[in-house]
C-alpha positions in Angstrom: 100.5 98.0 114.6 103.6 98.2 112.4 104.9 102.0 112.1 106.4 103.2 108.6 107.4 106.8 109.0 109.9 109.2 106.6 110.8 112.2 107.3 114.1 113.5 105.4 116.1 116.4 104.7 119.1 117.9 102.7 121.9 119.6 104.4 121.9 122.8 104.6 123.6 124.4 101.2 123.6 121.3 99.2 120.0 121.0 97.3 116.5 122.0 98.2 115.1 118.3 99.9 112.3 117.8 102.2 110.1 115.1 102.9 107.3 114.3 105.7 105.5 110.7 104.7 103.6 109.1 106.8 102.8 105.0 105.3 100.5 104.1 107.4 97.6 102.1 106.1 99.7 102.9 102.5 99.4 99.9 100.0 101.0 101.5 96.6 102.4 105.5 97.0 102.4 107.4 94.0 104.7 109.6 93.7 104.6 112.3 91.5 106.5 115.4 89.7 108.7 116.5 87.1 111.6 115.3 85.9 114.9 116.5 88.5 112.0 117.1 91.3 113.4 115.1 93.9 111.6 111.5 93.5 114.5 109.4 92.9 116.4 111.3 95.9 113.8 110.0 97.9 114.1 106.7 96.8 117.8 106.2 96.8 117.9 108.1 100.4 115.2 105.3 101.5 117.9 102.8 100.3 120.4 103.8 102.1 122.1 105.0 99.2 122.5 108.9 99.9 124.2 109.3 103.3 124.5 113.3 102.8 120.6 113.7 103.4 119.9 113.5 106.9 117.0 112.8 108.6 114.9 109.1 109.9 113.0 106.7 108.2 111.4 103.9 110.1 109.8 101.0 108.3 107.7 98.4 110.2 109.0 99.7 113.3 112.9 99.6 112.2 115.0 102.4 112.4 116.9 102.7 109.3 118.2 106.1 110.0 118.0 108.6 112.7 120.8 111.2 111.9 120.4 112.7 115.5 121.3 109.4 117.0 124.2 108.2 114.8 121.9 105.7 113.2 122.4 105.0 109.3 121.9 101.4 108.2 123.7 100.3 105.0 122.3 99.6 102.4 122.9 95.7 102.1 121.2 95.8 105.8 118.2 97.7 104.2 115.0 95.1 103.3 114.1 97.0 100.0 113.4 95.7 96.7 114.4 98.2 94.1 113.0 98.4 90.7 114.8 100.8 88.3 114.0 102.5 84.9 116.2 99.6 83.4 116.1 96.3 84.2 119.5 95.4 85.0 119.5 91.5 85.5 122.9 89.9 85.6 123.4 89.1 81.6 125.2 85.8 82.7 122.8 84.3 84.4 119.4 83.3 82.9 116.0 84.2 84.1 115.7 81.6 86.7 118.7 82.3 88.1 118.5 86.3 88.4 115.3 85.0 90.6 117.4 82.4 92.2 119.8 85.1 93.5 116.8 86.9 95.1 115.7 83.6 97.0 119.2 83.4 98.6 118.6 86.9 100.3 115.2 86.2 101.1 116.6 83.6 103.0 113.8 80.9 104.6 111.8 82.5 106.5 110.8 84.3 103.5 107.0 84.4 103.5 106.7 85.6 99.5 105.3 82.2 97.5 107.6 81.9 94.7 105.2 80.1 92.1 102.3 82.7 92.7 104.5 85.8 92.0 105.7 83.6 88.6 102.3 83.0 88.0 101.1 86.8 88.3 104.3 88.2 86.6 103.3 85.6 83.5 107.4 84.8 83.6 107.2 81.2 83.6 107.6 79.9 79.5 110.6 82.1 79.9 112.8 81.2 82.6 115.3 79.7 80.9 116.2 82.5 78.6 119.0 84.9 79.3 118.7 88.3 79.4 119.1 89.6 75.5 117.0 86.9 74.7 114.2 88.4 76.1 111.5 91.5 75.0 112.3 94.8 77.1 109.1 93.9 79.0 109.8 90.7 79.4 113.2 91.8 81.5 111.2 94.3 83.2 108.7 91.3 84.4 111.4 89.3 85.6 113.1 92.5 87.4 110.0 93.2 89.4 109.2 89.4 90.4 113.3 89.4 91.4 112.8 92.3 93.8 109.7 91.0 95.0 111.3 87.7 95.7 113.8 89.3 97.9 111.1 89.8 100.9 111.7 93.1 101.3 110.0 95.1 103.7 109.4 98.2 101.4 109.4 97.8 97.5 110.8 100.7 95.9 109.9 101.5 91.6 111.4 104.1 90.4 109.9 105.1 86.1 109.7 101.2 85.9 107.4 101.4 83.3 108.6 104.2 81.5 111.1 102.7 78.8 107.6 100.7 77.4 104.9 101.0 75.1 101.4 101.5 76.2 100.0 98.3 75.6 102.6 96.7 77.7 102.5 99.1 80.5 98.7 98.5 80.7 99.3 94.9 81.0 101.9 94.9 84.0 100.2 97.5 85.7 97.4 95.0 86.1 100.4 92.6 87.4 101.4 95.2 89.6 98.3 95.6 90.9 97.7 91.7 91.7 101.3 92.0 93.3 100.6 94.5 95.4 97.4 92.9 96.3 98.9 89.7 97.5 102.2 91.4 99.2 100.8 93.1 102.0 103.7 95.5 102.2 104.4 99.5 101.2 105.2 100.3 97.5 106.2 103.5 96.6 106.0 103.9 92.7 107.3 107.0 90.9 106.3 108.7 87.1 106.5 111.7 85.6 103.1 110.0 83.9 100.1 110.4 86.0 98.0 107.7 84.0 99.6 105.5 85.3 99.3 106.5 89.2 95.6 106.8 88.9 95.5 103.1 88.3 98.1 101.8 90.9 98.1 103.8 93.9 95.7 104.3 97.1 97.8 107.4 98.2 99.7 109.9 96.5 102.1 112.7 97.6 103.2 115.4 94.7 106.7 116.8 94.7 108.3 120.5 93.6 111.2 121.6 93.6 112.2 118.9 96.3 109.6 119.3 98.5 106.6 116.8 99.2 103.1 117.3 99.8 101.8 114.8 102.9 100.7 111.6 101.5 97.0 112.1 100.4 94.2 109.2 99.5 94.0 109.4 95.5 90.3 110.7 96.0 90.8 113.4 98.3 93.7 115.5 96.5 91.8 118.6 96.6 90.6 118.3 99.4 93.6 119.0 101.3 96.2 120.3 98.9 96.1 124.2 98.1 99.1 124.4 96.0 98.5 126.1 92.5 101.4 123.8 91.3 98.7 121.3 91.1 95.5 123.2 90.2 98.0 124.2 86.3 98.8 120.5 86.1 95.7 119.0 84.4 95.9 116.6 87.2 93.0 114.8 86.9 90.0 114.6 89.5 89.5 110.8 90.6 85.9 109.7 92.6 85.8 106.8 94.1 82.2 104.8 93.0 80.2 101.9 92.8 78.4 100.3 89.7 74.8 100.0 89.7 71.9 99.4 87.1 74.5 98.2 84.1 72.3 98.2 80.6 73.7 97.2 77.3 74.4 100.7 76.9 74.6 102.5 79.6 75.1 102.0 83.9 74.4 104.7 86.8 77.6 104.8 88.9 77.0 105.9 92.9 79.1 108.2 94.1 79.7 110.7 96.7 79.0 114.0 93.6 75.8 112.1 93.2 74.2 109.4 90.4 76.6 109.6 87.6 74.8 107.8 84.0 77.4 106.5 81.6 78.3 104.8 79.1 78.6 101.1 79.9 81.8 100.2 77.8 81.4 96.2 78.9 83.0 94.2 81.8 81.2 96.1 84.4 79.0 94.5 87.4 76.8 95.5 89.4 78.0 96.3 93.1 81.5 96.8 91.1 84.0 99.3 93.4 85.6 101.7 90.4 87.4 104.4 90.1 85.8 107.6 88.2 88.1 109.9 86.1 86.9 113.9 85.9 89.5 115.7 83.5 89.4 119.6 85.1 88.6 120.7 81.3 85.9 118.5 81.1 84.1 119.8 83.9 81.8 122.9 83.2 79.2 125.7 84.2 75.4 125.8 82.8 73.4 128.1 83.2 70.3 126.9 85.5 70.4 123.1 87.0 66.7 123.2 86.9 66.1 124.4 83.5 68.7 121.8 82.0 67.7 118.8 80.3 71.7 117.3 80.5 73.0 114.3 82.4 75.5 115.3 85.2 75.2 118.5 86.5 75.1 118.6 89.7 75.0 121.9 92.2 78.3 122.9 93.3 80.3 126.4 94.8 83.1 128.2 94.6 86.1 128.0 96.6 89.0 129.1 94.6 89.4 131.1 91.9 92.3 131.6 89.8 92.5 134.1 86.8 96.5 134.9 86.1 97.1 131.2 85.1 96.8 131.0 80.7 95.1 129.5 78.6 92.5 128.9 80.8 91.0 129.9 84.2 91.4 128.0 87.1 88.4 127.0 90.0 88.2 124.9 92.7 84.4 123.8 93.5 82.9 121.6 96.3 80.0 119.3 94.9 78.8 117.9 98.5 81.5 116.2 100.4 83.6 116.7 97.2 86.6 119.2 95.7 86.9 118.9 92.2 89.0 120.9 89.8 88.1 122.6 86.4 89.9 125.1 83.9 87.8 127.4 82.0 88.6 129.6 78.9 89.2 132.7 80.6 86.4 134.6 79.1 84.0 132.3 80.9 85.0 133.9 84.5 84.6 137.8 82.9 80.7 136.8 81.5 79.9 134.7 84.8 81.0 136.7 87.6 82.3 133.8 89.6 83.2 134.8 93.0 84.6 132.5 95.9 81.2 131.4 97.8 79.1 131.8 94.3 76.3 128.6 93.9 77.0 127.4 90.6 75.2 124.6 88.5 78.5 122.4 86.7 78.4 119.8 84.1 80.3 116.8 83.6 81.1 116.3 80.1 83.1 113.4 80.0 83.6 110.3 82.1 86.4 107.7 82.1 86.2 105.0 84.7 88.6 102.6 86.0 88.7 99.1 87.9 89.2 100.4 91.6 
């Protein structure tokens, strides 16, 4: 089994850097934070690019750096694609030929099928073009199929996405998605935009003030972070779920809170693996779970509470094998009561489901 370990650090009296990832069993990382958190430190130190953070990083069982052994590969020795904010194709060559130049470091034992990644990148009617003769997201297609086509052993995106309008980032997330599908190998994507990690990534890890949090399956944030940095965030909760029953207007989604009834919003199949979206303000308390006539409430209890944090108090709740997230206007907590260990009936006002 191939081991993928990073594990980095600043030296001392320079900037506030630390990093612990395990990649193992990793498809697409998210990576997470504000802007100036540390995410495109990581990234550039990955690539060989940053020789004053020390440290080891080991991908598919190569040492790229082990500071206590005098190890630090270069960067031209380092298999990473790199995908930037910008594109930054060669502007003398044309579209073709800024893939071409990936080929010739792929070299031929690449195992990366050029026509597929043209195919899934939906590149090919413009190959011939140069760059300024192409849309922004048009370059930024052609960019990731040219780091892709390098065969690296780690592809790196740093805000690729982020210089584009919605509609286009919707439509080569999907792209990114079949690519990632069909590479077999460890992305790790960074935003500031968290939209868009809840529909690439398996794993996520969440940086402050240069520091990571362990990489952590997309459905099982709070189940294992404790950091109030991410309770304030309006991260969302994500529950992983299976489509059953589809009507014309409604389906029943299986998941590990319980039966979930939605709306059915069309494209959706029974036995379907998706991806359920819980917004903490859309999560809330009723009064008694047998009394209520609502869909979705479901028995939960207390297990954090957090008063000091405005507008809105914070509380962490178990709902079976569960942890979700909720903010409440603070005068809910002074009418309830709620106490860590309190039994409390929730509600779950609004659903938004993704493709898994």
């Amino acid at each position: 089994m191939s081991h993928s370990h990073i594990m980095l650090n600043a030296q001392p009296d320079t900037c506030n850097f630390y990093a612990d990832l395990q990649l193992q069993n990793t498809n697409l990382l998210g990576i997470f934070g504000h802007s100036a958190a540390g995410k495109t430190l990581l990234l550039r130190s990955i690539a060989g690019l940053e020789s004053k953070i020390l440290g080891q990083v080991v991908i598919n069982n190569q040492v790229w750096q082990d500071t206590p052994r005098r190890i630090f590969l270069p960067a031209h020795m380092r298999s990473v694609g790199y995908v930037y904010q910008e594109p930054r194709l060669l502007p003398h060559l044309n579209a073709k030929k800024n893939l071409d130049f990936a080929l010739k470091r792929a070299g031929i034992n690449s195992k990366v099928n050029y026509n597929t990644i043209l195919q899934i990148m939906e590149i090919t009617d413009f190959l011939k073009r140069y760059p300024h003769q192409l849309s922004g997201g048009q370059q930024q297609r052609v960019a990731i199929a040219r780091a892709v086509l390098s065969n690296p052993a780690i592809l790196l995106m740093d805000e690729p996405l982020s210089a584009l309008d919605m509609h286009l980032k919707n439509d080569i997330i999907v792209m990114i998605k079949k690519l990632t599908e069909n590479l077999k190998i460890s992305v790790l994507y960074v935003s500031h935009d968290y939209s868009e990690i809840m529909k690439l990534a398996d794993h996520i890890t969440f940086v402050q003030h240069g520091s990571f949090s362990p990489v952590l399956a997309i459905n099982q944030i709070y189940q294992h972070h404790s950091s109030t940095f991410l309770y304030e965030q309006d991260v969302p909760n994500i529950v992983l779920g299976q489509i059953r029953s589809p009507s014309a207007t409604q389906m029943i989604v299986d998941t590990e809170l319980g039966e979930l009834l939605t709306e059915n919003f069309g494209g959706f199949k029974t036995g379907q693996n998706i991806r359920v979206m819980l917004h903490p303000r859309d999560i809330g308390l009723c009064e008694n779970i047998s009394e209520s006539k609502e869909k979705n409430i479901f028995p939960a209890t207390i297990q954090y509470v957090e008063t000091n944090r405005k507008p809105f108090t914070i509380i962490l709740l178990s709902v079976g094998p569960a942890r979700l997230i909720c903010h409440l206007p603070p005068d809910k907590f002074f009418t309830s009561n709620l106490r860590v260990g309190m039994n409390v009936p929730i509600i779950i006002k609004k659903i938004t489901i993704m493709n898994s």
